[in-house]
N, C-alpha and C positions, 0 to 999 in steps of 0.2 A: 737559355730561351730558344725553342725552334722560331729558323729562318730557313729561306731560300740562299742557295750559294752558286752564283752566276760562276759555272766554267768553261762556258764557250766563248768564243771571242766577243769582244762589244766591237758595233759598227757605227758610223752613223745614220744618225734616227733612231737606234735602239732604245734608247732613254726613254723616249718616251711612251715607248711600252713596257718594259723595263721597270715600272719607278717602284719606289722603296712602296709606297702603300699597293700598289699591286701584289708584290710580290709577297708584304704581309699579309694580304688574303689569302694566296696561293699557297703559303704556309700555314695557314689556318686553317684549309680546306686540309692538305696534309696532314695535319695534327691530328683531327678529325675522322678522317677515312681511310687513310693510309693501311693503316693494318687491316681493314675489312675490305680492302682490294687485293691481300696478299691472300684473305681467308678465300674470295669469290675464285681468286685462279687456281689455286690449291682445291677447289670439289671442281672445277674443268677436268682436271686430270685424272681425279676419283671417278668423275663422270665416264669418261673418254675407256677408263680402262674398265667399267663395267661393260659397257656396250662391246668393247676386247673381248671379254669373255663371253659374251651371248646373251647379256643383258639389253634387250633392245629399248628404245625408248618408247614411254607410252603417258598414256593422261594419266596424273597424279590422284589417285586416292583419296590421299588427303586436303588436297585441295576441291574436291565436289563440290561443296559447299557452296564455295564462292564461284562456279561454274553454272551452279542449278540455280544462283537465286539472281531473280529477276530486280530484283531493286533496285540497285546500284547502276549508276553512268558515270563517265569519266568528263572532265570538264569541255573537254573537246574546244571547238571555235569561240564558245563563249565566253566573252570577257578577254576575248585573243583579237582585235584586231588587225586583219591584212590577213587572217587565215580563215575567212568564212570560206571564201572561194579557191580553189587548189588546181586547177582543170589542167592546166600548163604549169609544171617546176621546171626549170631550164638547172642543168649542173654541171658543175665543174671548181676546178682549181682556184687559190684564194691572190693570184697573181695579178696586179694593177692593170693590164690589159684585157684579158680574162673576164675579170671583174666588170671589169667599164661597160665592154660587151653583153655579158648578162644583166644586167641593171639596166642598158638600153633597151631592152628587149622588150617584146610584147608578152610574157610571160607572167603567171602571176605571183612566183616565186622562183627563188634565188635560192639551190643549196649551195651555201659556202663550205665549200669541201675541204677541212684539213687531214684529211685523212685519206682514202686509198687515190685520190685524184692530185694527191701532193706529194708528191717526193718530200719528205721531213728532213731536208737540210733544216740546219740552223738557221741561215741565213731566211730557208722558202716561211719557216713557222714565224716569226718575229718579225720580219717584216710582211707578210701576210695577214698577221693580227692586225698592224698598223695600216695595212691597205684595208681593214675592214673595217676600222675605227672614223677612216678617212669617209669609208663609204657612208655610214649611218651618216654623216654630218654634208652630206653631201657636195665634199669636197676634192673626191677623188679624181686625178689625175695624171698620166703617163705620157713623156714624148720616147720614142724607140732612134733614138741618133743612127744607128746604123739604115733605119729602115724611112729615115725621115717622115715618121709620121707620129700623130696626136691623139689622145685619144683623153677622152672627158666624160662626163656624167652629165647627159642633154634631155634624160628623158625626165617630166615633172610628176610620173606617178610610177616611179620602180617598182620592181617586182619586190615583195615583200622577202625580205634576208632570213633565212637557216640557216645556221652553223652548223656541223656537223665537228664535231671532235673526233679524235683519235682515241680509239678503243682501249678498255680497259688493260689488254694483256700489255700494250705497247711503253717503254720508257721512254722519258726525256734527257737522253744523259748530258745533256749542257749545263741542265740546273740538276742542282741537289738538294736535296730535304736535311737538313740537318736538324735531328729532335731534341729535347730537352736534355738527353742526356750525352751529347755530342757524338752521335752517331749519325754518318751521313749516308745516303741512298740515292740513289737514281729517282729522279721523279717521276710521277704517273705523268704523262704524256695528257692524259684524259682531263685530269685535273688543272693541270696545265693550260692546256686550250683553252677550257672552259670559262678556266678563274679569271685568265688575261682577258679575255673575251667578254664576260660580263662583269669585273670590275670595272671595263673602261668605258663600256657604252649600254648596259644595261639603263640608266637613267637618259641615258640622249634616245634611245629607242624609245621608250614612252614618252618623251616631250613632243616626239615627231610622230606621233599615232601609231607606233606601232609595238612591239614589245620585245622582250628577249627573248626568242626560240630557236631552238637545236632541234636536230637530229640526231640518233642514237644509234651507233652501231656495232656490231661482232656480238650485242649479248646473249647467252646461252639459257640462261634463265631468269626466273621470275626476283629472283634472290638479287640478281644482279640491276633489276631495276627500281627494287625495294632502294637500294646504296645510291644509284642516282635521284632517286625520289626525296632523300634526306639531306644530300647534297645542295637539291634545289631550295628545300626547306632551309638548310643555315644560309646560305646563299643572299636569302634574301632577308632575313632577318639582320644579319650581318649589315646590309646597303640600305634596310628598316623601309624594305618593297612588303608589299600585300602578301601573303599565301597565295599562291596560284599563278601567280605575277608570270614567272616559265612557263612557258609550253614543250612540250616536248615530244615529238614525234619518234615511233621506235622501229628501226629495220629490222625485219623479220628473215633473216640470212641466215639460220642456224637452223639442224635439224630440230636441234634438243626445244629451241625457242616457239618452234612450230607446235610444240606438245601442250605450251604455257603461253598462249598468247592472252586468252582472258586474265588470267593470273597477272600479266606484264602490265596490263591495262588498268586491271586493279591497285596493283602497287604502285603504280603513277598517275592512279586517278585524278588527284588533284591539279597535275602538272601535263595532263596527256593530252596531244591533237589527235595522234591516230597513228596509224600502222602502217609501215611501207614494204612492199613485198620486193624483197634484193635479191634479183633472181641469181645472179651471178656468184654470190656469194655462195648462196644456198645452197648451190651445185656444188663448189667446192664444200660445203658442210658434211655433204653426202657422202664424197667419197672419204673425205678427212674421217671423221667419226665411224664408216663402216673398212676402215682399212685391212683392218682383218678376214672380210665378209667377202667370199666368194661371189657370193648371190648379189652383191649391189656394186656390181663392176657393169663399169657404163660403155656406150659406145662412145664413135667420137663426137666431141661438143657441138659438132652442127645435127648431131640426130634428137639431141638432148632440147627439144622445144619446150612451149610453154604451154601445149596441149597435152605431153605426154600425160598417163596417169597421177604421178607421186607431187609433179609443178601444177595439174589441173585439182587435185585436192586441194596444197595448200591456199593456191589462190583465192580460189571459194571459200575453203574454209577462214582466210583474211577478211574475205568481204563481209561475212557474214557475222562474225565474231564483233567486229569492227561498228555496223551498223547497228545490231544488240545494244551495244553501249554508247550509243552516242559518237561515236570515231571516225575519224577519214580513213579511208583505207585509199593508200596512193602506188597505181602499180609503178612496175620497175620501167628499165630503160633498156630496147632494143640497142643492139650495139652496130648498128648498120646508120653511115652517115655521108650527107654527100661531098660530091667532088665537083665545085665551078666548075675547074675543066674538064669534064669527063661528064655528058651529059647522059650519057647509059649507066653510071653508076649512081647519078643522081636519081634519076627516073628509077631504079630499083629499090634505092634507101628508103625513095619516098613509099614505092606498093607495099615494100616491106614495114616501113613505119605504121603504114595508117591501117593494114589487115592487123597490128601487133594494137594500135590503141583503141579500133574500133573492137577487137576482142573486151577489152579490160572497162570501156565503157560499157558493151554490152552485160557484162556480167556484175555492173554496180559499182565497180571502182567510182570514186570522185574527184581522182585526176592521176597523171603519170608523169613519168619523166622523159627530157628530151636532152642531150647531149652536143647539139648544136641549132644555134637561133634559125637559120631556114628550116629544120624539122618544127617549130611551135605553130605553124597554120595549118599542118598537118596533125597534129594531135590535137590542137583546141578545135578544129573541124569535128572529128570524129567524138568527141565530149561535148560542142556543142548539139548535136543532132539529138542527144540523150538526157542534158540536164534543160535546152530552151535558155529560158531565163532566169532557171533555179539555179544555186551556187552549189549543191553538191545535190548528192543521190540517199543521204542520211536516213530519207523516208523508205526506201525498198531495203525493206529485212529477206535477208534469201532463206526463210523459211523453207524452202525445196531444199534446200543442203546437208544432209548429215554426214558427218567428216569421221571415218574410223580410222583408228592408229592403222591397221592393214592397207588402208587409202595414202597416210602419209608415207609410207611405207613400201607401195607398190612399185615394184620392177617391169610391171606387165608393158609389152611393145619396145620392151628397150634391150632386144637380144641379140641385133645387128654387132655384127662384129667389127672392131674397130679396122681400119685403113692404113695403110701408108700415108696415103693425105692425110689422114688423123693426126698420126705420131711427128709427118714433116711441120704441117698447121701447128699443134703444141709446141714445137719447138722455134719455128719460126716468131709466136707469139712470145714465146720464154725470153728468147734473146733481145727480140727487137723491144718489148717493155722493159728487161733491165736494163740495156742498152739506155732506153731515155730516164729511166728511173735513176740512175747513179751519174745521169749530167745535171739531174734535178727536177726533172718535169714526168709529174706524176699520174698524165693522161696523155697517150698517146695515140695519133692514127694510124694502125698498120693495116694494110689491104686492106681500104675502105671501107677498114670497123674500129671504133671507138673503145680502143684496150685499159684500162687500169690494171689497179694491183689483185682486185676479183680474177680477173680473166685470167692474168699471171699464173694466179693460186691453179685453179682448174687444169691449166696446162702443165703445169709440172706435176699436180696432183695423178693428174692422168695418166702419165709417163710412170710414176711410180709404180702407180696401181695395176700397171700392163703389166709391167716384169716383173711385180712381186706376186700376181695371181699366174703368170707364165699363160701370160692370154695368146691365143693364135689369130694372127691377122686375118682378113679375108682370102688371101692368095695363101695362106696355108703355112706361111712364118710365124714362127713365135717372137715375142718383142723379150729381148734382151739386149743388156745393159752393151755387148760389141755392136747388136744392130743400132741403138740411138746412138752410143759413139759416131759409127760411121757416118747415118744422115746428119748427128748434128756438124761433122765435118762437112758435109757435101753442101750445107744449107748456109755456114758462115762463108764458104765459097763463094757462094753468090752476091755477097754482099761488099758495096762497096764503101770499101774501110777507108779510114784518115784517121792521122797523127793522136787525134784528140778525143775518138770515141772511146767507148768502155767495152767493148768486145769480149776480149781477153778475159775480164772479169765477171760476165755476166755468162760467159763459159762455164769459168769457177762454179758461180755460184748453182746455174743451173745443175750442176753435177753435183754439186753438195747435197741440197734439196729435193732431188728428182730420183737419184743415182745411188746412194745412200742405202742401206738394208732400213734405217727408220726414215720413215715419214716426218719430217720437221713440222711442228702444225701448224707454223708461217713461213712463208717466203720471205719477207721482206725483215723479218725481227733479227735473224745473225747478219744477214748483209747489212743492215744497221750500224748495227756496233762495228762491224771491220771497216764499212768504206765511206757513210756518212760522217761517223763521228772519230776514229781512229786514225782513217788515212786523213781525212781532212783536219785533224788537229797536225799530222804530220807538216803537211802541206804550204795549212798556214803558221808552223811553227818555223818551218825554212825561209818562206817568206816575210814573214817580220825580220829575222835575220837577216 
């Protein structure tokens, strides 16, 4: 009979997320989808390597149909309490402090991040679930002994809770699938989160008025939300909830996703809020998918705005798409945040924030994301001046919009040539996010910008994409793999090290990922297996010793 097979350490408190009927869900979700998660990553790499050879991506054919016809909506807000109004998401990591924070907040949703804003220890996902479990019930609570201080859940109308799971391509190698025919596997990571996640508080969410909703993210196509679409369907029949009972909001971070966004909307009709434009990712989609492509070699990541051509299509083309069918379209999150003590950097995060959401208001969004609770009077400013006393923008169809694949596509304004500050930035961002990713903390602030595992991607993407097109700097160098040597030498210099950092490895890895004649199509998926789950079975296998 398939079961789950716990192989990572048990701690205390894990039990009770942990428990045998959870984990028979979780195996049953497995039973169920497992092989059509191996089929979805297998046409990634079909995909991947047409667009290699000069297959670019475009609107599907054979999907018209369900593009031209006007019938259909997707359930959107309806029946979804705590998600009419969206104007402020506040995001971040699933950590008991973290958490308290965002739940205090004036915000009107909570993305609970387990995914690029968490470092995927063992330890961060499992007990992260049970910090979310705590929270639904609102019970959650944290003292910091080192820092002597408290911290609780004060506020009587939270921000309504999104989960966001960890992506389809991603494993869970602590638990294993073991199938009917006693073969075992690494687990989907996705199914994982999800299953733990709404076997344990799906029904406490609807006693408290509100319901189970997720975020969606890394998926590539439509194919891929048809599998979460079915997921939600056993899901609930399984816990004998309603049809429609999930909602599920889908990031649009992928180029390929960008081609099939009605398509995505369609096959989650039943279960969909709306659409969030991940710009961070998307960047990195771009170069990932055209790595072979001369022509879609970028400058460096601060030229790359959200006015340029190929980020000013998709947006519009979200918004638009989105209000068609009844959807929130939610923009992304400026990664500029401030600094108490530093009252000039504050004062900048904040011009920068509020020209970044009074754009996405202007253009119909129905709300964005903020990265820290001082930014949310600065973005629900700028969304309230647009929706008044309405809770979204659902009624302006951007009818003015028509979006061609040469639009999603366009390179136009982006022929600056990359910098040294470019290439040192990249690297500075590479180190200093693995650096906090492999102590565990999977959002980080360096130079007063709000880094994850997105921004990661980009900078090393970057680095590759220089020295494998043998692109020439502005002062007339070419970037080669001795010139990032050297800077990335002269920039761990600067840096002041201790005993207990991860430096050293986050060297390693950037040079795996970056440095490498292939493009790896994650950063974070082989550091994985060697230093969350490998070294750290070493570690604590000395340690019980």
């Amino acid at each position: 009979m398939s079961h789950m097979m716990i192989t990572g350490p048990m701690q205390r408190g894990y039990e009770t997320v942990l428990t045998r009927e959870a984990l028979d869900f979780v195996a049953a979700l497995h039973a169920n989808f497992f092989a059509r998660r191996r089929e979805i990553l297998a046409a990634r790499d079909v995909r991947r390597a047409a667009i290699d050879h000069g297959r670019l991506p475009d609107f599907k054919d054979e999907t018209r149909e369900i593009r031209e016809d006007p019938s259909w909506q997707v359930a959107g807000h309806r029946g979804a309490p705590g998600l009419e109004d969206r104007r402020v998401e506040i995001t971040g990591p699933v950590s008991a402090p973290m958490a308290i924070n965002a739940l205090n907040s004036d915000a009107k949703v909570w993305l609970a991040d387990l995914e690029d804003a968490t470092s995927p220890t063992w330890d961060n996902i499992v007990t992260g679930i049970g910090n979310l479990s705590q929270a639904v019930r609102g019970t959650l609570a944290f003292t910091d002994e080192a820092k002597g201080k408290h911290y609780e859940m004060t506020n009587p109308t939270p921000p309504t809770m999104v989960v966001r799971p960890r992506g389809w391509h991603l494993p869970e190698k602590h638990l294993r699938y073991v199938d009917d025919h006693g073969t075992d596997t690494s687990a989907s990571a996705s199914l994982v989160d999800f299953g733990l996640f709404f076997f344990h508080n799906a029904q406490a969410l609807i006693d408290a008025g509100r319901g189970p909703y997720f975020y969606l993210a890394k998926l590539e196509a439509a194919r891929e939300a048809k599998l979460w679409d079915d997921v939600f369907s056993f899901a609930e029949d399984y816990l004998g909830l309603s049809h429609g009972t999930i909602r599920a909001t889908v990031l649009i971070e992928t180029i390929t996703a960008a081609f099939q966004m009605e398509e995505i909307l369609y096959e989650l009709r039943d279960h969909c809020a709306g659409l969030n434009a991940g710009r961070w990712d998307y960047i990195f989609s771009m170069i990932k998918n055209f790595r072979s492509h001369r022509e879609f070699v970028l400058p460096d990541r601060s030229q790359v705005s959200m006015t340029v051509p190929f980020m000013r299509a998709y947006t519009e083309h979200l918004v638009k798409v989105c209000h068609k069918r009844g959807a929130h379209a939610i923009g992304g999150m400026s990664a500029f945040i401030p600094n108490r003590r530093q009252p000039e950097v504050t004062e900048n995060a904040f011009a920068q924030v509020k020209a970044d959401k009074d754009r996405e208001a202007a253009d119909g969004f129905d709300g964005s994301w903020v990265a820290h609770p001082d930014l949310i009077p600065i973005a629900r400013e700028s969304f309230d001046a647009v929706l008044g006393d309405k809770p979204n923008q659902l009624d302006r169809q951007r009818d003015d919009v028509e979006t061609t694949a040469a639009d999603l596509l366009s390179m136009e304004g982006l022929d600056a040539q990359p910098t040294e500050a470019g290439v040192r930035a990249n690297i500075r961002v590479g180190l200093g996010y693995l650096n906090a990713w492999l102590s565990g903390t999977g959002a980080a602030a360096l130079n007063n910008l709000m880094e994850d595992a997105a921004t990661a991607e980009i900078s090393r993407s970057q680095i590759w994409q220089w020295i494998h097109h043998g692109v020439i700097l502005e002062d007339g160098r070419p970037v080669t793999r001795r010139l990032v040597e050297r800077i990335m030498a002269e920039e761990l210099a600067t840096i002041r090290r201790h005993p207990a950092d991860h430096y050293c490895d986050a060297v390693q890895i950037l040079r795996e990922t970056a440095l490498d004649d292939d493009l790896p199509d994650f950063l974070t998926t082989p550091a994985y297996k060697q230093f969350l789950v490998h070294r750290h079975a070493r570690e604590y296998g000395a340690l019980a010793a």
